[in-house]
N, C-alpha and C positions, 0 to 999 in steps of 0.2 A: 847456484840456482839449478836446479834439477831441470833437465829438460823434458817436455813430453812429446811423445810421439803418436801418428797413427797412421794404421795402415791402410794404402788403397785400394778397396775391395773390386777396381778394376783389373789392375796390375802389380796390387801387391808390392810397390813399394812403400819402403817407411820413411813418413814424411814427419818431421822436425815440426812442435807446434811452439810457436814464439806467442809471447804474452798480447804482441798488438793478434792476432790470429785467432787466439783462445777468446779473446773479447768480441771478436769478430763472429765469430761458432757461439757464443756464447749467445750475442744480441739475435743471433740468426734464428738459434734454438729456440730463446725466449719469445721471441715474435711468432713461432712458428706454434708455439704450444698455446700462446695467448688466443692463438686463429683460431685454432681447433677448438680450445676452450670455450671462446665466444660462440662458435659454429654449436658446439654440442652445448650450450648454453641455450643458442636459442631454436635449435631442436626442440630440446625439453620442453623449455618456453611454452612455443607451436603445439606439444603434444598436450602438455596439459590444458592447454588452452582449448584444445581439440574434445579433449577425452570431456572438459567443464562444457563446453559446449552440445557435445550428445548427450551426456548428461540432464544439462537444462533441456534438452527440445524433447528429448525425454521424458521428464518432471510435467513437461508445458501440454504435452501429446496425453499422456495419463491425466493431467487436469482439465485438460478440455475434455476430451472419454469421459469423465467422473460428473463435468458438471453436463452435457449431454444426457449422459443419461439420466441424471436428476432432474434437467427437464422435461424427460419425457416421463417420466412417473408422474412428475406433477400435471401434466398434461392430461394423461391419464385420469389420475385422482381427480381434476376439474373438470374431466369428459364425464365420468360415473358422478358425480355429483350433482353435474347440470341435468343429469338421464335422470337419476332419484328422486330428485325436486319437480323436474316433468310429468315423473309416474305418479309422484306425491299427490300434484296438482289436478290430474285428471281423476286420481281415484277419489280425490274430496270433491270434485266437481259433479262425479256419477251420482258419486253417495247424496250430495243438495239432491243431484235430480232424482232419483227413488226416494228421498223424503216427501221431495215434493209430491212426486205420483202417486206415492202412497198414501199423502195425506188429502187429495184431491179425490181419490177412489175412496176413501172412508166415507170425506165430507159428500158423495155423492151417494153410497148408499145408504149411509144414515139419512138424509132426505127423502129418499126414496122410499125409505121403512117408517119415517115419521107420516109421508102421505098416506101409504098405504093403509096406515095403523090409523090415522086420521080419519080416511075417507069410511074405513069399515069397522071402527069401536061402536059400541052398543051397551045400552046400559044389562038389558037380561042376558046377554054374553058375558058380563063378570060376575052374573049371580049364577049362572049354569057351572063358569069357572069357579065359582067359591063351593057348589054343591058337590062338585067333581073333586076338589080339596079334603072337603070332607069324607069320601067315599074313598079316597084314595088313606087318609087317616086310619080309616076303620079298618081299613084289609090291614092296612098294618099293624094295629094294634091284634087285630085276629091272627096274622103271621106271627107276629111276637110272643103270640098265646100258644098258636102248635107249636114253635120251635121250641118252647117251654118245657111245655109236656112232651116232646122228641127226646130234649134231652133229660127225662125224668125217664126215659123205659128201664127197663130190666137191665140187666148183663146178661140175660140169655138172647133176647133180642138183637144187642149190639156184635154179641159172638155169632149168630146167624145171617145178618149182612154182613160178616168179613168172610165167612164161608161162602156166600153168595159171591161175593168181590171175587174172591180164588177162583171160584169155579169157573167165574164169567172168562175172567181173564186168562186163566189156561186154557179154553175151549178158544176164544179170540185167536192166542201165540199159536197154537197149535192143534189148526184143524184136522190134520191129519188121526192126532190121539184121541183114543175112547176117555173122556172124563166121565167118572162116577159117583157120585155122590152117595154117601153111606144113609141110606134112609134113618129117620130118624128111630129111637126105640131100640137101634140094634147096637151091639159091642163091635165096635173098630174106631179107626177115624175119621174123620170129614172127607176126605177127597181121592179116589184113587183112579191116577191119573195111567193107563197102556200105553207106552209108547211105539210109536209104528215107525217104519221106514215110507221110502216114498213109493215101496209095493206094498203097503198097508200089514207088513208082516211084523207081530208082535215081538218086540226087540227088549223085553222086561216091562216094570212097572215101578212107580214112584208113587209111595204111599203117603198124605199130605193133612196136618192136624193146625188148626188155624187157635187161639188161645188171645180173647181178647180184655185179659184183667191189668189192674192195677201192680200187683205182685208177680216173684216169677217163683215156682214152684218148680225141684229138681224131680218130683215124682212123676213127672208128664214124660219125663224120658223112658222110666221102664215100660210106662204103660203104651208109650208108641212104638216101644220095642216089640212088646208082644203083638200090640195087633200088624206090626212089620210081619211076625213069624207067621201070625192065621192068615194074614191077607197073600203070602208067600212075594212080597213086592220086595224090589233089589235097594232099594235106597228111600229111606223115609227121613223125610223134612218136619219142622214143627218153626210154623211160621206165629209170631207172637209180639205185640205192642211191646210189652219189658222184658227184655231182654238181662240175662247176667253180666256182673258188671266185667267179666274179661271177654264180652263178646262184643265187638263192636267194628262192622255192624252184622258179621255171619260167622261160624264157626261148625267144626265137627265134635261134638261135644259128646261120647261115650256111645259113639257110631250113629248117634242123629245128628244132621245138619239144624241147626238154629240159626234164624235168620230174623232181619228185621222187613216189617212192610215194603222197604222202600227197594230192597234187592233179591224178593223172594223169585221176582221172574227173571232177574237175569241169573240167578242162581238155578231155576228150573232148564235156563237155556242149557249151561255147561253141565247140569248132569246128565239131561236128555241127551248132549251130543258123544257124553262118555258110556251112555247105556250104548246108542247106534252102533260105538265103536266095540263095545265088548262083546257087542250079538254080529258084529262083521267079525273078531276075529274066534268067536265060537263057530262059526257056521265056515269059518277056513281051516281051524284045527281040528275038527269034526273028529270025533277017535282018536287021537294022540292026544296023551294023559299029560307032557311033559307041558306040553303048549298049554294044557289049559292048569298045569302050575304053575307056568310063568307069568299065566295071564292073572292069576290068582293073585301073585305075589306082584304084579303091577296094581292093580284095585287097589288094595293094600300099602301101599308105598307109599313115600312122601313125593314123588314125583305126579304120583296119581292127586293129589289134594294140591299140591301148588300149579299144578293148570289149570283146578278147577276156581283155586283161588285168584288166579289170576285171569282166566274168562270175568269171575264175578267182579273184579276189580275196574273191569274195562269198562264192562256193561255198568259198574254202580257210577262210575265217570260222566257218560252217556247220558244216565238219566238226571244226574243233577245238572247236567248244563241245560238236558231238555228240559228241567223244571225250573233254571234261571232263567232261559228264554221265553218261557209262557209265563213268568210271576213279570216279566217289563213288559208283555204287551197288554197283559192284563190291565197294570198299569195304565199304560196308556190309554186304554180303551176305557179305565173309570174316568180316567182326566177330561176326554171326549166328553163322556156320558153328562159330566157334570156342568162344564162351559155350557152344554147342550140346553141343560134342567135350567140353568143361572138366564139362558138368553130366552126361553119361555119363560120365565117368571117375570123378569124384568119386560117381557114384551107385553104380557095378561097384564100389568101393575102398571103400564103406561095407557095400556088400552084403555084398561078401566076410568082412567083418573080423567083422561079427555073425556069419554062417554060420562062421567059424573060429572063433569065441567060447561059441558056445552049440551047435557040432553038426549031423547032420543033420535036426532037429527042426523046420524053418522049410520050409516049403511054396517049391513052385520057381516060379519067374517067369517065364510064357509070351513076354513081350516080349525078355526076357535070354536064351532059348534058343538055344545055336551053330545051330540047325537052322531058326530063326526068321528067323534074321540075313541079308539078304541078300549070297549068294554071288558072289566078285568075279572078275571075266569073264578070259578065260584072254588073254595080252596078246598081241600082233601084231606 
């Protein structure tokens, strides 16, 4: 049997291990590894137990947090809800009361106007009003007669009011300019307009032919060319109802401007204010030829026609919003007119039917009197 040995790590002798010894070291070791084992067994144990436990208070801290704030949202939501159904409550509660008021203020002045109408119908009050029916009839049927024969005149008539119209209206835009008007009998065209600065010094002139047909005729342009050339004016217009079909709604068409009615003044603005400018920069380059090349060759240019196109584009903007705004008050102002016409008729048609009802026993009504009414103008 082999012996084994070990050595004393005090003193380094070797010591002889006998089998009762080895059992002895052996149970010592086992016991001793068991300890440890258990010890770090229920280390582990403890940690994980440790680690499950923050874990969960963790899980429990995040679910309390989570429903927390769920119940404050909902809290919320039932704060704004109960607030909604309050707002709700008061604006239906307003709303009864202006039904109410409102219907309280009818039923009082409609009383008010059945007394009135009561105490002052008259029976020869609705025959004054039936004879003022009929008088009112007849102007109209007369109206409807001249506006007949208005619109039966000439075309020379209808093309001497739009001359007229021009003239008024450039004299109106632009007091400052001498407007002239080509007497009639003589060779040019309708209008020629000097334009002035604001020391009244003549800064050119705009020669102006108004053309109020059905057709458009391309022969109108030589012939406003030449009277351009006798009248010696810088820039001639030919303002005209029909227009060619690539003009729409102004153009420079073989060096006349064509224009429609509706932008012949905001096109008068932007040439006038390009005359202004070419008679400031004549009277700065006074004697130097090259300047008044350059200035030449600017008139001329497409820079010169796309300002002028684009003044006229502002100003035709301008005017149609001004004419959507006055075609809705117009509007309104027929709507007016008519409730107005509906609540006299309905008021003469109650008046009368009590004063037929009851007699001439009801006092007469100063505002209802034919002699009250105003008298309608004898026509022209």
């Amino acid at each position: 049997m082999t012996m084994s040995t070990i050595q004393c790590p005090t003193c380094g002798a070797t010591i002889p291990l006998t089998e009762a010894l080895m059992t002895q070291v052996r149970a010592t070791v086992e016991t001793d590894v068991k300890r440890q084992y258990e010890v770090q067994l229920q280390s582990a144990v403890k940690q994980a137990e440790s680690r499950a436990k923050e874990q969960s208070e963790r899980d429990l801290r995040l679910l309390r947090e989570q429903l927390a704030e769920q119940q404050r949202k909902t809290r919320e939501a039932q704060e704004a809800e109960l607030a909604l159904r309050k707002e709700k409550a008061a604006l239906e509660e307003r709303a009864r009361e202006l039904d109410l008021e409102v219907a309280r203020r009818v039923d009082a002045e409609k009383q008010k106007l059945e007394e009135q109408i009561r105490r002052s119908a008259t029976e020869e009050q609705a025959l004054k009003l039936r004879e003022k029916d009929k008088q009112i009839d007849d102007l109209k049927a007369l109206l409807e007669e001249a506006r007949r024969k208005s619109e039966q005149g000439s075309q020379e008539r209808q093309g001497e009011v739009l001359e007229l119209d021009l003239e008024t209206a450039l004299a109106r835009a632009f007091p400052h300019d001498a407007i002239r008007p080509v007497p009639k009998g003589m060779r040019g065209a309708d209008v020629i307009q000097e334009v002035r600065d604001g020391s009244l010094r003549p800064c050119g002139s705009i020669i102006w032919e108004t053309k109020n047909t059905k057709a458009w005729s391309p022969a109108w342009l030589a012939k406003l060319k030449d009277d351009q050339r006798a009248a010696g004016a810088g820039v001639a217009v030919l303002v005209s109802v029909t227009l060619p079909e690539d003009v729409r709604p102004f153009k420079l068409v073989d060096g006349v401007w064509v224009t429609s009615l509706s932008c012949y003044l905001p096109l008068a603005v932007a040439l006038r204010e390009q005359l202004l400018r070419v008679a400031f920069a004549q009277a700065a380059a006074q004697g130097m030829s090259e300047n008044m090349e350059a200035l030449y060759r600017y008139l001329s240019s497409d820079e010169f026609r796309h300002r002028v196109e684009a003044l006229m584009e502002t100003f035709a903007a301008m005017q149609a919003q001004l004419a959507k705004e006055r075609t809705a008050m117009e509007k309104l102002w027929n709507e007016r007119a008519k409730q107005i016409e509906r609540l006299v008729t309905n008021t003469a048609g109650m008046y009368g039917a009590i004063r037929g009802a009851i007699g001439g026993q009801l006092p007469e009504i100063p505002a209802l009197d034919l002699e009250a009414l105003p008298q309608p103008e004898e026509p022209t």
